[in-house]
C-alpha positions as CSV (number, residue, x, y, z in Angstrom):
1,X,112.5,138.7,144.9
2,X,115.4,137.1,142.8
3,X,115.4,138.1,138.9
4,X,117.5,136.4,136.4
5,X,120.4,137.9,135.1
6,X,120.5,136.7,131.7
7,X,117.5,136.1,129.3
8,X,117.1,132.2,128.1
9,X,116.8,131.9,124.9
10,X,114.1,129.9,123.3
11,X,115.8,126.6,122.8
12,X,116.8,126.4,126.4
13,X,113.3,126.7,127.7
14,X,112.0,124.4,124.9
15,X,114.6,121.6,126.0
16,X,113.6,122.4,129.8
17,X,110.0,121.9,129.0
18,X,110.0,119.1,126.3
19,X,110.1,116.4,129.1
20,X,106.9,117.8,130.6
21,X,105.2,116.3,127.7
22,X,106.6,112.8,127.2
23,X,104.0,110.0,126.9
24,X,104.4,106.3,126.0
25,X,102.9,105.8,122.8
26,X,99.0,103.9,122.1
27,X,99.3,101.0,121.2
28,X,97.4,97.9,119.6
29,X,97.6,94.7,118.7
30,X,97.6,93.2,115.6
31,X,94.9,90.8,114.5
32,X,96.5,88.6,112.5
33,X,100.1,87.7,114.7
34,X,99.0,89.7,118.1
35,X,102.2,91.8,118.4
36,X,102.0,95.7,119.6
37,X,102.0,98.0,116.9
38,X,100.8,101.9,116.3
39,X,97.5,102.4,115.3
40,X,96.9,102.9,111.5
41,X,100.6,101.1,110.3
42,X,101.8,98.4,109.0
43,X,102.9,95.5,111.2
44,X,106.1,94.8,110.7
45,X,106.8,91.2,112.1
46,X,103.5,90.0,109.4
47,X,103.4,93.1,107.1
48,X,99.3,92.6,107.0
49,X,97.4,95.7,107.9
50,X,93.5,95.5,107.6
51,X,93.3,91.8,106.8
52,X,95.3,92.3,103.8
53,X,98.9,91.4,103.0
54,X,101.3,94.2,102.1
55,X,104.5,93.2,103.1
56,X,105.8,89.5,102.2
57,X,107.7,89.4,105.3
58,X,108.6,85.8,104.9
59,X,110.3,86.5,101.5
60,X,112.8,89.0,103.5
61,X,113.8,86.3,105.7
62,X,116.5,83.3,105.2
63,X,115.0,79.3,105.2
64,X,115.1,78.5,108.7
65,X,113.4,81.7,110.4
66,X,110.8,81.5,107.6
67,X,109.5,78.0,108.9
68,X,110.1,79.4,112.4
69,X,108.1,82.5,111.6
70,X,105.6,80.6,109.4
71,X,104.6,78.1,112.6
72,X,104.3,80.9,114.8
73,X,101.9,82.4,112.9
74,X,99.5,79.1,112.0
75,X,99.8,78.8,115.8
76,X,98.3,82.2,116.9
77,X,95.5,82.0,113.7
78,X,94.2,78.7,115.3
79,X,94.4,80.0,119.0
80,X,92.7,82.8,117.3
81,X,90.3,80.7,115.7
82,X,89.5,78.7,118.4
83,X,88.5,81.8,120.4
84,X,86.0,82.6,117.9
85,X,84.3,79.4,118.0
86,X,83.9,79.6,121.4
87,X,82.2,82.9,121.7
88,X,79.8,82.0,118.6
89,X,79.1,78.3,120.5
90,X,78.4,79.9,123.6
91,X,76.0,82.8,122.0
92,X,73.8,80.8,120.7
93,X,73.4,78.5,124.0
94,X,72.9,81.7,125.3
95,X,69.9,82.2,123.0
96,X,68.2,78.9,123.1
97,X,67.6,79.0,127.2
């Protein structure tokens, strides 16, 4: 049976093993601009988190990507908004029949 020659140390077998445990990390979309973000942060492209505003990401920015930024985000509320008039419309037809 081989046997090693030389002990490894601990950091050597923790830098062997470490891959072993690599996973890609959860994540979730934000309601208010639908990027991927972790769980329980900020988002950092609107800066809400929980419906309410706590970074003014818009003031960081210079003119131009602030209008940019500003459409995009008007254009995911109303596809946004949209959606949930269609799943409250189509409830209640639901109901009546």
């Amino acid at each position: 049976m081989a046997v090693p020659k030389q002990r490894h140390n601990q950091s050597r077998r923790d830098r062997r093993r470490k891959n072993i445990y690599i996973d890609s990390p959860v994540l979730i979309t934000c309601p208010k601009c639908g990027k991927p973000v972790l769980p329980h942060t900020i988002c950092g492209y609107c800066g809400f988190y929980k419906n309410k505003e706590y970074i003014n990401v818009l003031a960081k920015l210079e003119k131009k990507e602030q209008k940019k930024r500003a459409k995009e985000m008007k254009a995911h509320e109303k596809t946004e908004h949209s959606h949930d008039h269609e799943h409250e419309h189509s409830g209640k037809e639901t109901e009546k029949h």
